[in-house]
C-alpha positions in Angstrom: 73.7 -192.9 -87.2 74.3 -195.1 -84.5 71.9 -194.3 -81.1 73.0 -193.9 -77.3 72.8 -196.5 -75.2 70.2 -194.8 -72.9 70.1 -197.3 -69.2 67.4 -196.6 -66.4 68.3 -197.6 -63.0 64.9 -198.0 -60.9 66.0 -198.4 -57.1 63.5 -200.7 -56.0 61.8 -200.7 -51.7 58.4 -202.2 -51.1 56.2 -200.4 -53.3 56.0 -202.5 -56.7 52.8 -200.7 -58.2 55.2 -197.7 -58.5 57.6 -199.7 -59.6 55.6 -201.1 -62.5 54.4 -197.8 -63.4 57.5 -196.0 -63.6 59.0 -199.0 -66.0 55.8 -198.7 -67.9 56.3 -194.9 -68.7 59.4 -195.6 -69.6 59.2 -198.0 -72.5 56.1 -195.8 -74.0 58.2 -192.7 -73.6 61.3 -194.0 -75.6 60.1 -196.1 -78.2 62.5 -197.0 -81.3 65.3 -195.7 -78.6 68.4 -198.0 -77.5 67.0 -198.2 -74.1 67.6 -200.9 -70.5 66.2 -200.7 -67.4 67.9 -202.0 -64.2 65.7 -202.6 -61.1 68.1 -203.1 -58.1 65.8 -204.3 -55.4 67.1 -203.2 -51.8 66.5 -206.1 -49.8 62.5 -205.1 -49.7 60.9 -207.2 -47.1 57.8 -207.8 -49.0 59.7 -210.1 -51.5 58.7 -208.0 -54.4 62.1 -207.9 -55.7 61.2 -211.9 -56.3 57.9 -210.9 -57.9 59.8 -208.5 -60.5 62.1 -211.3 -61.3 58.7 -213.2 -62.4 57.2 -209.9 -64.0 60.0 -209.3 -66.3 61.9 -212.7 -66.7 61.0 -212.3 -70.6 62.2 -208.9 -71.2 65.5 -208.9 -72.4 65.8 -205.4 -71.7 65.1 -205.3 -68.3 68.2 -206.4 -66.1 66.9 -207.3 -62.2 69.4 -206.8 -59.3 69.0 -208.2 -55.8 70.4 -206.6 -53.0 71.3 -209.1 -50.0 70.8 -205.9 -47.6 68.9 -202.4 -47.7 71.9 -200.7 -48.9 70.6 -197.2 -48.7 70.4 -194.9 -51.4 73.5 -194.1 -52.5 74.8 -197.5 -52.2 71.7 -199.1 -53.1 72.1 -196.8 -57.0 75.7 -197.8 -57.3 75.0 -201.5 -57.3 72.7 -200.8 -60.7 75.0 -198.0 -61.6 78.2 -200.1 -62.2 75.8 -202.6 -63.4 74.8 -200.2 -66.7 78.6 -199.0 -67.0 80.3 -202.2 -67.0 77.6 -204.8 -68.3 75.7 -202.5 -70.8 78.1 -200.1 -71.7 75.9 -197.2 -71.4 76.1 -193.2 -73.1 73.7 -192.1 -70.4 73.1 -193.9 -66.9 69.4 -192.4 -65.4 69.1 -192.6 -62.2 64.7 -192.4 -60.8 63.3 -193.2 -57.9 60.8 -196.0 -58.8 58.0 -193.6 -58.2 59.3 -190.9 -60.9 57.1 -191.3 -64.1 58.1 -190.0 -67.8 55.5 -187.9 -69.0 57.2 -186.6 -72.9 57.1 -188.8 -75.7 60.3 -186.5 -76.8 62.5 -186.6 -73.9 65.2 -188.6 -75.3 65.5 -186.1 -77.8 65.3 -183.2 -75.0 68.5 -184.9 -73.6 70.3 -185.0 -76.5 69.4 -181.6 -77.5 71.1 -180.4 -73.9 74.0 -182.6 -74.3 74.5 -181.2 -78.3 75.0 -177.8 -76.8 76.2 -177.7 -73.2 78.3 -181.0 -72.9 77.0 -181.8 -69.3 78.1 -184.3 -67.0 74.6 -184.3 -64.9 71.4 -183.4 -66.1 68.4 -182.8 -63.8 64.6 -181.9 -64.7 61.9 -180.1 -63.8 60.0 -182.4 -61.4 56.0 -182.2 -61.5 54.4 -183.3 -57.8 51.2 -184.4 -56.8 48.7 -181.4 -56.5 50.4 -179.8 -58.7 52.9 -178.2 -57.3 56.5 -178.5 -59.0 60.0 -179.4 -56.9 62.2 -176.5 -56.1 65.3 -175.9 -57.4 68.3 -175.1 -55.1 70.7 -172.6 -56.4 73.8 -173.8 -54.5 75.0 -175.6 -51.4 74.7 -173.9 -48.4 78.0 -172.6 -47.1 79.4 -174.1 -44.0 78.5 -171.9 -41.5 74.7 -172.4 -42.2 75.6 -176.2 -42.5 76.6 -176.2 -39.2 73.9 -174.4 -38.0 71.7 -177.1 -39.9 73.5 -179.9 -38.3 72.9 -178.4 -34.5 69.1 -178.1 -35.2 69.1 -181.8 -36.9 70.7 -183.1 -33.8 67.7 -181.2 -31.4 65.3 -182.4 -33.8 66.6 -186.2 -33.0 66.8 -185.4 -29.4 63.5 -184.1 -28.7 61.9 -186.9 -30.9 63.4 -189.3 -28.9 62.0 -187.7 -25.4 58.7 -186.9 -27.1 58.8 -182.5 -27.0 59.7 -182.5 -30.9 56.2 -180.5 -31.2 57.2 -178.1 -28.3 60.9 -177.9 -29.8 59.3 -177.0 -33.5 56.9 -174.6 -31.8 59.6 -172.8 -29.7 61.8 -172.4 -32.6 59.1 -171.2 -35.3 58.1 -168.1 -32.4 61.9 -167.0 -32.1 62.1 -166.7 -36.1 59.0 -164.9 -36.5 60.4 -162.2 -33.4 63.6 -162.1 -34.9 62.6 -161.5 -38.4 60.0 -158.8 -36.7 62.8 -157.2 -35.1 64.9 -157.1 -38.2 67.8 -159.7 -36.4 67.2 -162.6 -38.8 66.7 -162.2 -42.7 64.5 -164.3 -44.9 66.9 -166.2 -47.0 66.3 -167.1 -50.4 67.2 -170.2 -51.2 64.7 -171.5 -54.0 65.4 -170.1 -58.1 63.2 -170.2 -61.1 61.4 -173.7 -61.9 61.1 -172.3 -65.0 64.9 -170.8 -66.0 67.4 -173.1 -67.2 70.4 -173.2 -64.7 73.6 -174.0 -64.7 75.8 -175.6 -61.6 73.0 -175.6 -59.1 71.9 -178.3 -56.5 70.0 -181.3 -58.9 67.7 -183.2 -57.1 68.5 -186.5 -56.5 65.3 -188.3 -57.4 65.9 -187.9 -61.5 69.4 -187.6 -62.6 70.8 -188.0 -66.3 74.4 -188.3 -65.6 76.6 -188.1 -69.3 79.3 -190.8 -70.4 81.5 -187.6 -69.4 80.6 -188.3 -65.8 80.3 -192.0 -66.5 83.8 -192.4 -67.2 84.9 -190.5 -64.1 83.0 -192.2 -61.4 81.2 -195.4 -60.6 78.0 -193.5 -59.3 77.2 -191.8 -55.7 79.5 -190.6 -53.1 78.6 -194.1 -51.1 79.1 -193.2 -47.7 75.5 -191.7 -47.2 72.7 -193.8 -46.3 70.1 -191.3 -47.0 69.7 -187.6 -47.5 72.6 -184.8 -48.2 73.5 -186.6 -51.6 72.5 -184.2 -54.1 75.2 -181.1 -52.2 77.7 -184.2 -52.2 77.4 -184.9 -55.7 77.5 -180.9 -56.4 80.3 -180.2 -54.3 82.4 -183.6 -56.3 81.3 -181.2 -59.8 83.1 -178.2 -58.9 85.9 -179.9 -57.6 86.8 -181.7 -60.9 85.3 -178.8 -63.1 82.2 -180.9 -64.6 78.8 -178.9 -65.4 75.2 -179.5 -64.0 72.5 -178.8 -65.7 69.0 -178.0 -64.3 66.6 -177.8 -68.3 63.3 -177.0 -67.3 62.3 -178.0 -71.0 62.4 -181.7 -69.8 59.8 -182.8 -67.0 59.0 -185.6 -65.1 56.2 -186.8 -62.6 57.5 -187.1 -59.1 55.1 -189.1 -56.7 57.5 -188.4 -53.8 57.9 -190.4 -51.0 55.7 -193.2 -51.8 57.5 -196.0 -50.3 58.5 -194.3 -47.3 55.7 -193.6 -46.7 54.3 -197.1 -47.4 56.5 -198.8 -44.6 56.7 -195.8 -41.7 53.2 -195.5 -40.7 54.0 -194.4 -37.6 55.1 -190.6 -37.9 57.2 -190.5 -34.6 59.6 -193.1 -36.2 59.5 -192.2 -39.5 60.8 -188.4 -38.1 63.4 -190.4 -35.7 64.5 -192.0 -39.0 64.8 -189.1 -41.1 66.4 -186.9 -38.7 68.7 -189.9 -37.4 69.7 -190.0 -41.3 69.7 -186.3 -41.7 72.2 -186.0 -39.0 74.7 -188.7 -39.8 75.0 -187.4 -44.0 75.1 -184.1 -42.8 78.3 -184.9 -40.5 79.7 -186.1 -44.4 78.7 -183.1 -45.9 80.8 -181.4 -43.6 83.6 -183.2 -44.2 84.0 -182.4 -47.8 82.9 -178.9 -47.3 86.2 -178.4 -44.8 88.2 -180.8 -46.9 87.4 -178.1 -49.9 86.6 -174.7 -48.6 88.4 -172.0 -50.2 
């Protein structure tokens, strides 16, 4: 019986000790299993996209990619993406953040078990987080009213960042919830499901996705006009509009160390908040635009 072509695409910035780790868990995890791994450095300004070339020049199985430019996210994912599509000719593209670790010495199997019975197009896990705590799953995208709620309150969070009250702005807004939701004017809104159910059609997040050859065959990756943030509602919104399945199996599970790199290069927390919300705002404004291009 002949195996799937299993390819990991690592999206490489700055931190390389992640990097190493997350390749590492990788080739334990899926021994005897068809499996390549494609780092796409994004123009990290350390040169350790250099230093993997050295690591791994021997390993015929790991493919390195060197971005001329920080591409982003999105962008950033396609370039290995296309790479393990149209070079390796791969069954099943995973795309990890470089600080994402495997942690099941069956989770090739776990995949192939899913995709035996439900035929998806995306897969996503259940993600394990420092201290332990374990990621939240997001039932569906937000309709567009709340969107547009979100994108006004993105925007003030940029503002007041930029004039230095975002601490005043975040303290105002947190004492009109709790008196509205006193005064029965505002509802707590669920937003969050079961870590532990398996779900169908929900909001995967974007830091471990197992896209199928079903999906594979359809598109070349990410929606690429995002630079960061808002891609996982994107990519669930382009599912139900050419009727492809998600699937959230909480039977599979990975380590996340979230936001490592980040982290690593915005010390400062002023501009790493102007750079988020800066992001936030500009995907969101995309987000919108498919929502009106497809609301019912």
């Amino acid at each position: 019986m002949n195996q799937y072509k299993y390819t990991f695409v690592i999206l490489h910035y700055y931190t390389i000790e992640d990097t190493n780790k997350c390749v590492k868990s990788i080739f334990e995890k899926c021994k005897n299993k068809n499996v390549d791994v494609v780092i796409v450095d994004n123009a990290s300004p350390n040169g350790t996209g250099i230093e993997l070339e050295k690591t791994y020049k021997s390993n015929d199985s790991v493919h390195i990619l060197l971005n001329e430019k920080n591409l982003g996210f999105a962008k950033g994912n396609n370039v290995g993406f296309k790479y393990a599509k149209e070079k390796l000719n791969s069954d099943f593209i995973i795309m990890c953040n470089n600080d994402t670790y495997l942690i099941q010495d069956n989770f090739i199997e776990l995949i192939e078990e899913e995709y035996s019975n439900s035929k998806f197009a995306v897969l996503g896990p259940k993600i394990l987080l420092p201290n332990n705590k374990i990621n939240p799953i997001i039932e569906k995208v937000p309709d567009i009213k709340n969107v547009k709620k979100q994108f006004i309150d993105i925007k003030l969070n940029l503002i007041t960042n930029y004039i230095y009250i975002n601490k005043l702005y975040k303290y105002i807004k947190k004492i009109l919830k709790e008196i509205l939701i006193s005064l029965k004017l505002k509802k707590k809104i669920k937003v969050y499901s079961d870590v532990n159910l398996r779900k169908k059609d929900i909001v995967l997040h974007g830091s471990f996705l197992i896209f199928s050859k079903i999906y594979i065959e359809n598109f070349d990756g990410l929606d690429d006009r995002t630079f960061l943030y808002r891609e996982e509602e994107i990519l669930a919104i382009r599912l139900k509009n050419n009727n492809l399945s998600s699937i959230y199996n909480p039977k599979i599970e990975i380590f996340h160390n979230e936001d490592s790199a980040t982290n690593a290069v915005t010390k400062n927390n002023r501009k790493k908040e102007i750079f988020v919300w800066k992001n936030q705002m500009e995907s969101t404004k995309i987000l919108l635009e498919e929502m009106e291009i497809y609301n019912d």
